[in-house]
C-alpha positions as CSV (number, residue, x, y, z in Angstrom):
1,X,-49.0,230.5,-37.8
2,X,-50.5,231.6,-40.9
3,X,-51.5,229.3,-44.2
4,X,-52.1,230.8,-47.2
5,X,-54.7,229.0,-49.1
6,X,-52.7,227.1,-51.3
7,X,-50.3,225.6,-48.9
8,X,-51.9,222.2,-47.3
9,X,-51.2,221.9,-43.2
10,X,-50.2,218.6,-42.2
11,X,-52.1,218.3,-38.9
12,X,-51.9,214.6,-37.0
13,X,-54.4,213.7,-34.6
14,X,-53.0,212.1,-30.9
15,X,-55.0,210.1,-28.8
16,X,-53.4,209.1,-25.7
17,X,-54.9,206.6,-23.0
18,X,-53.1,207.2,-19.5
19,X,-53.6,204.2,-16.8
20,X,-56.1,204.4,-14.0
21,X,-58.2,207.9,-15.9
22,X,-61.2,206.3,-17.5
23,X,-61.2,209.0,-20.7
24,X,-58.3,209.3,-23.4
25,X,-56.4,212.3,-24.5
26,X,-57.8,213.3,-27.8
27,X,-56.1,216.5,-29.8
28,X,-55.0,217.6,-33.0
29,X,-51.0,218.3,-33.5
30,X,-49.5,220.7,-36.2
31,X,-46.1,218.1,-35.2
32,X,-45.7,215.0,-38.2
33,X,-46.2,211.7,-36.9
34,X,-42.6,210.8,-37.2
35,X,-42.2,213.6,-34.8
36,X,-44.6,212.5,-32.6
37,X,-43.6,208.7,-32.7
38,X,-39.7,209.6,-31.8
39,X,-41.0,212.1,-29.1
40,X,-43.2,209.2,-27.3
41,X,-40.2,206.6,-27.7
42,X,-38.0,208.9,-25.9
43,X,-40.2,209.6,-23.4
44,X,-40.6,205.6,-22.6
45,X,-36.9,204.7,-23.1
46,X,-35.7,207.5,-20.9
47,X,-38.5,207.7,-18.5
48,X,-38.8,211.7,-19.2
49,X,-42.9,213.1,-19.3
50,X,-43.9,213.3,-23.1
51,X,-44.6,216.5,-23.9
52,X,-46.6,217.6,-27.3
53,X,-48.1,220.5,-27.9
54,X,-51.4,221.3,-29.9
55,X,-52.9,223.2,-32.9
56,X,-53.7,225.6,-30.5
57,X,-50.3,225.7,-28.8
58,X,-51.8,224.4,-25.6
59,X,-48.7,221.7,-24.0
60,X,-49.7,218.5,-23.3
61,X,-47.7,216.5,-20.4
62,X,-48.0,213.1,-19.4
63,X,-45.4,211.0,-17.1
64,X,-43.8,208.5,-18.9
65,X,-44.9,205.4,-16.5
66,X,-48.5,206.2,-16.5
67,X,-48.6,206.3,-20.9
68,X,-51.3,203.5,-21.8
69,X,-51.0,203.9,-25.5
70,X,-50.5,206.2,-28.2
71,X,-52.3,206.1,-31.6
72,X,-51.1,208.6,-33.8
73,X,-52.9,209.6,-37.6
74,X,-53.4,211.9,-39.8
75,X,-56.4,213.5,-39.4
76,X,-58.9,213.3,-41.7
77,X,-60.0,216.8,-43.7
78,X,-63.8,217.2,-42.5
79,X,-66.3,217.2,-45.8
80,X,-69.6,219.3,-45.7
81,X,-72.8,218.2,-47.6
82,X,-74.5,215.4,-48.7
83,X,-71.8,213.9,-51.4
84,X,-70.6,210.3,-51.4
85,X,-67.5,209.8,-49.4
């Protein structure tokens, strides 16, 4: 996927906690966060895995029963220097 540099990529950061793993899923998703949101109620209301896939186009699957929570944002554009935020 190529961006030409006056088109702005809407990227939305996923962090998902699965039961009995001590660390959370963390990633970057090119996918909205409406997307993301209807694919993780799916998943819960029919009991399918969630699936999402990453900036990198790496899958990620988790079963249904074992989804702790999902917290879903946009992620923040990284700033270099020394400015005030």
């Amino acid at each position: 996927m190529s961006i030409k540099k006056n088109e702005v990529a809407v990227k939305s950061e996923v962090r998902i906690a699965v039961t009995r793993v001590a660390s959370d899923i963390v990633f970057e998703s090119a996918m909205s966060t409406s997307d993301i949101k209807s694919a993780v109620t799916e998943a819960l209301t029919s009991g399918s895995p969630l699936t999402l896939s990453d900036v990198r186009g790496h899958e990620i699957i988790v079963p249904a029963d074992k989804i702790g929570f999902v917290e879903v944002g946009e992620s923040a554009s990284r700033r270099v220097g020394f400015g005030a935020a």
